[in-house]
C-alpha positions as CSV (number, residue, x, y, z in Angstrom):
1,X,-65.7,35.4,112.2
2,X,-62.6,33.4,111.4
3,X,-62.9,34.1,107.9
4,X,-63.4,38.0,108.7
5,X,-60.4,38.0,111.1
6,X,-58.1,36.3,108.3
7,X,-58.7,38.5,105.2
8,X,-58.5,41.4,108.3
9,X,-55.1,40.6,108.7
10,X,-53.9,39.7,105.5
11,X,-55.3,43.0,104.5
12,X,-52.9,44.6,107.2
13,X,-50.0,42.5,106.1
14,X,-50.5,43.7,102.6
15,X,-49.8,47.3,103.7
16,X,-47.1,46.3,105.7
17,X,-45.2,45.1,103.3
18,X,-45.6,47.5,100.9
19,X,-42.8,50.7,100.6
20,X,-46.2,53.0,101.5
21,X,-45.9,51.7,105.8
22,X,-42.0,52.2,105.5
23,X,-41.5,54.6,108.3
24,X,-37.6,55.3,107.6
25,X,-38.9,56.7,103.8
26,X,-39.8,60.4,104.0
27,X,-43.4,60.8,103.0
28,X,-44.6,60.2,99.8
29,X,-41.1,58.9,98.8
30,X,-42.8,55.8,97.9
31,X,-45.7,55.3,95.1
32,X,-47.9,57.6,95.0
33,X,-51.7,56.9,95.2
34,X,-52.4,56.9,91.7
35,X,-48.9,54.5,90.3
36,X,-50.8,52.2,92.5
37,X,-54.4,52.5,90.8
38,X,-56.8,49.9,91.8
39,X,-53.7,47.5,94.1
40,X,-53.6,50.2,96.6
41,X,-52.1,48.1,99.4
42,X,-54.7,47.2,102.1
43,X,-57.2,49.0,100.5
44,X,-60.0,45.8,100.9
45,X,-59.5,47.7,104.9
46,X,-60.3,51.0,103.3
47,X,-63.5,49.9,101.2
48,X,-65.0,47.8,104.3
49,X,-65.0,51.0,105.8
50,X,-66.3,53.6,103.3
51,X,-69.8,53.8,102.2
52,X,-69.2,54.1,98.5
53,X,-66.5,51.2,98.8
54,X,-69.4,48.8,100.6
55,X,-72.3,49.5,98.5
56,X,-73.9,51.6,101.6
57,X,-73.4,48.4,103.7
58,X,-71.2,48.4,106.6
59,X,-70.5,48.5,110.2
60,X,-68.4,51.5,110.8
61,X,-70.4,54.3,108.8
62,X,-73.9,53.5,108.4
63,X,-76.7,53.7,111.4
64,X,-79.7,54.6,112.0
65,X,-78.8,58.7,112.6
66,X,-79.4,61.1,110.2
67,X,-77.9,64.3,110.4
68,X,-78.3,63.9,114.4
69,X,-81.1,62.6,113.9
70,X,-82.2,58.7,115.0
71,X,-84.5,56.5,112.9
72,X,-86.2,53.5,114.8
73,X,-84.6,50.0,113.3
74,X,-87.4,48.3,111.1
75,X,-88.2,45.5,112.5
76,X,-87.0,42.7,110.6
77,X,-83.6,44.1,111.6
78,X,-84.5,43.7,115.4
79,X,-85.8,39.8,115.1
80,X,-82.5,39.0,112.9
81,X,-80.7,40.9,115.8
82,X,-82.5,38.8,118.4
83,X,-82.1,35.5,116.6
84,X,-78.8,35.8,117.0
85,X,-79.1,36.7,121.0
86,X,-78.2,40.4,120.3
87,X,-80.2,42.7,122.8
88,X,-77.5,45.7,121.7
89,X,-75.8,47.9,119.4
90,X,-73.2,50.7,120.6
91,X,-71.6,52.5,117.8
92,X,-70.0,55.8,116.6
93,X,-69.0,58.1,113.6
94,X,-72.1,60.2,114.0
95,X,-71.7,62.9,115.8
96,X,-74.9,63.4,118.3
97,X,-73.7,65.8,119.8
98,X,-72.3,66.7,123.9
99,X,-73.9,63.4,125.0
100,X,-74.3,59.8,124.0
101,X,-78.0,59.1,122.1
102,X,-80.2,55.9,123.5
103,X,-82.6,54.6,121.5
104,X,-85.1,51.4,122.1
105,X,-86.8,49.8,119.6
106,X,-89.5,47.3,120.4
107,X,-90.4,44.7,118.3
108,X,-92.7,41.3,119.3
109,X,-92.2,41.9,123.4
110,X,-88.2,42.6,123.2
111,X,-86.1,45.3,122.9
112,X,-83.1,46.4,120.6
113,X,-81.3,49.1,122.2
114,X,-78.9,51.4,120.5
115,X,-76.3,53.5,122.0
116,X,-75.0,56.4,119.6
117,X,-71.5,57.3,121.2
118,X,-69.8,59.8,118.7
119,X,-69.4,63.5,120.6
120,X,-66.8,64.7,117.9
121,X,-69.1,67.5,117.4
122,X,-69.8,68.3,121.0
123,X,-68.3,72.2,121.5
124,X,-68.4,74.0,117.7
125,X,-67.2,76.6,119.4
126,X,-64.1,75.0,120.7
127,X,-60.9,74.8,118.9
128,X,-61.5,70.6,118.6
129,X,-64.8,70.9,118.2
130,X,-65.2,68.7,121.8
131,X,-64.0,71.5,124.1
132,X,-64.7,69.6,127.9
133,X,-67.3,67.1,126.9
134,X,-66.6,63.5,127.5
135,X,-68.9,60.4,128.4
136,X,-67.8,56.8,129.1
137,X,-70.2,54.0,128.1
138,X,-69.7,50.9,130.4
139,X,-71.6,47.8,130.0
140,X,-71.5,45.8,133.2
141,X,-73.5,43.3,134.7
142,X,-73.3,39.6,136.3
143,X,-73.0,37.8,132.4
144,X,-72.7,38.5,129.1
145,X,-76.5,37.0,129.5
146,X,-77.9,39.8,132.0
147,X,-76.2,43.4,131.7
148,X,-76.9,46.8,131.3
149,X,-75.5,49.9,130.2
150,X,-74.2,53.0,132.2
151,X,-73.0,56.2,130.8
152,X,-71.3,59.3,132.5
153,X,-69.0,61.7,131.8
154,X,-69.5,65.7,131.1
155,X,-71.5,67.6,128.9
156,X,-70.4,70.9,127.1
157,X,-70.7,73.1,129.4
158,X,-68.8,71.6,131.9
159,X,-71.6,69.6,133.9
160,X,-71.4,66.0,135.2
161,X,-74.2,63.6,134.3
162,X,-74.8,59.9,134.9
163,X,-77.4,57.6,134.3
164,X,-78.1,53.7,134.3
165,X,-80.2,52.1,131.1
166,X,-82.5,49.0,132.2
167,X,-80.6,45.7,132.1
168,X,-81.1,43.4,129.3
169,X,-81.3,39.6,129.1
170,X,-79.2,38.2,126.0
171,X,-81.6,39.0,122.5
172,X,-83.5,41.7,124.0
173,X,-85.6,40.4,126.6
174,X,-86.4,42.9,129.4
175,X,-85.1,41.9,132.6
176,X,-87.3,41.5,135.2
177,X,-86.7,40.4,139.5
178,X,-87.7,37.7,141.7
179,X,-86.0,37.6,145.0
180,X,-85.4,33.8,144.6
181,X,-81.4,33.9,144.0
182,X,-78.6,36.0,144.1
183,X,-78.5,36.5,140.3
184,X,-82.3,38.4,140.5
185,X,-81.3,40.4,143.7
186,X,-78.7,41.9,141.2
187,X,-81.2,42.5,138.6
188,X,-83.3,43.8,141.3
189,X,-80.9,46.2,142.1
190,X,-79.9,47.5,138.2
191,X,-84.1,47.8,138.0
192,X,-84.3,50.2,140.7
193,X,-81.2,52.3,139.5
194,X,-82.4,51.8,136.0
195,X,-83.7,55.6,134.5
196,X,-87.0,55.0,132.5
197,X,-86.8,58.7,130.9
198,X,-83.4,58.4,129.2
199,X,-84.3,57.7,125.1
200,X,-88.0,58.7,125.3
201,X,-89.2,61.1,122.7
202,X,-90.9,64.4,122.9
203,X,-93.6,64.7,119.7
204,X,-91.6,67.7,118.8
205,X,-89.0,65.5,118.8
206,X,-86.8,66.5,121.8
207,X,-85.1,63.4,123.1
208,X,-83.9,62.8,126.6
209,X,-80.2,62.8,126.5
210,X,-79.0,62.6,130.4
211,X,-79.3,63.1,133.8
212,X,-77.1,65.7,135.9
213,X,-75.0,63.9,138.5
214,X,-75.5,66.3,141.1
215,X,-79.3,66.5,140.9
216,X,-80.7,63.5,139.3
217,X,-84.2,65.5,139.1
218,X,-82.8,67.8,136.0
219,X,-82.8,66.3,132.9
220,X,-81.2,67.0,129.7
221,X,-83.6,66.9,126.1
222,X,-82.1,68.0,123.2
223,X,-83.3,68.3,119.7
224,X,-81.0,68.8,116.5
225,X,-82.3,70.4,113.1
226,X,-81.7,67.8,110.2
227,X,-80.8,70.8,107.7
228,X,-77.7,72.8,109.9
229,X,-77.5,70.3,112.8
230,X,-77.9,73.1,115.4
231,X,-78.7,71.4,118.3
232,X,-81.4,73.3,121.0
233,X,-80.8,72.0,124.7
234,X,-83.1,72.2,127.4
235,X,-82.7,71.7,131.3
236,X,-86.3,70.1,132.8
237,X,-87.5,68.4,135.7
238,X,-88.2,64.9,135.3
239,X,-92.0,65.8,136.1
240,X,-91.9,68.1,133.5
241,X,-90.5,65.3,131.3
242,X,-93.3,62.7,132.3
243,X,-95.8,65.5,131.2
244,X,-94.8,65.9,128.1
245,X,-94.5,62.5,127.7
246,X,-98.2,61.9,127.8
């Protein structure tokens, strides 16, 4: 991490010092792009960020989504996640539409869960393409050992929703409660406010999204087509859910 945080900033120096961050030159006053060729200043930044630049490996593009879509994590992925105590991923830059995207993969008794946060593309028919839909994605908990996640925020047509995810123990252990201390009295509580539904998916691959903040009972499941990204919505009751579930 030290090494990564010292070529970071030395990347960011690099552009600083160059006539390119000036900001009392008029734009493009400076070299342009191509008198700089392949010592484009701070452009180590730029390739850790770009999928051609990485190879197709980095942190800030890739995922598992496709096209809206979400892929489960194979699972050697998951046990090099746990071994390193990682029980979750939250990312962004693929837009998923009006509402954030949870996904849990299992893999030998734990649990990678992924949180897909991008709503860019949550309104195509407002001027941003966002229009009113927001969502905030809190993790909170007692330690960075025990947490869990909780999203809310609005959907696209203007609707509140909110929702609690199961807490996590640190590499993807599922949290579970005795009433022996304070610490599981907490957990007791994120357990019972925990919603089992969000993530689960349909076999005709509707997913559910989110639950509406003023009646808890309706439930959002959405389902986007991989070749134009149109995403179909649907409103149903969390018994309706369970049934198609089984």
């Amino acid at each position: 991490v030290g090494a990564l945080n010292r070529w970071g900033r030395a990347a960011v120096e690099e552009f600083a010092g160059s006539d390119a961050a000036n900001p009392a030159l008029p734009v493009f006053s400076g070299k342009s792009v191509e008198s700089y060729g392949d010592k484009r200043p701070g452009q180590s930044l730029l390739c850790f960020q770009s999928s051609p630049g990485s190879l197709g490996h980095n942190v800030v593009v890739e995922s598992y989504v496709s096209r809206g879509i979400p892929k489960q994590i194979p699972g050697e992925v998951c046990g090099y996640l746990h071994s390193g105590g990682i029980s979750r991923v939250i990312c962004g830059h693929k837009p998923i539409g009006d509402c954030p995207l949870v996904q849990h993969t299992r893999h030998e008794g734990r649990v990678v869960e992924s949180v897909y946060a991008d709503t860019s593309y949550s309104d195509p028919k407002a001027s941003d393409s966002r229009g009113v839909a927001v969502a905030e994605v809190i993790v909170e908990g007692p330690s960075d050992s025990l947490n869990r996640v909780r999203v809310h925020g609005k959907l696209r047509d203007g609707s509140d929703m909110e929702y609690a995810l199961p807490p996590l123990r640190r590499g993807g252990v599922v949290a579970t409660s005795s009433p022996e201390s304070e610490s599981d009295a907490c957990t007791k509580r994120m357990l019972e406010q925990a919603d089992e539904l969000i993530g689960k998916r349909f076999q005709d691959d509707f997913i559910v999204r989110a639950a509406l903040k003023s009646d808890p009972n309706q439930i959002i499941v959405e389902k986007t087509d991989s070749a134009t990204r149109a995403v179909t919505t649907q409103r149903l009751s969390r018994n309706e859910v369970r049934a198609k579930l089984l």
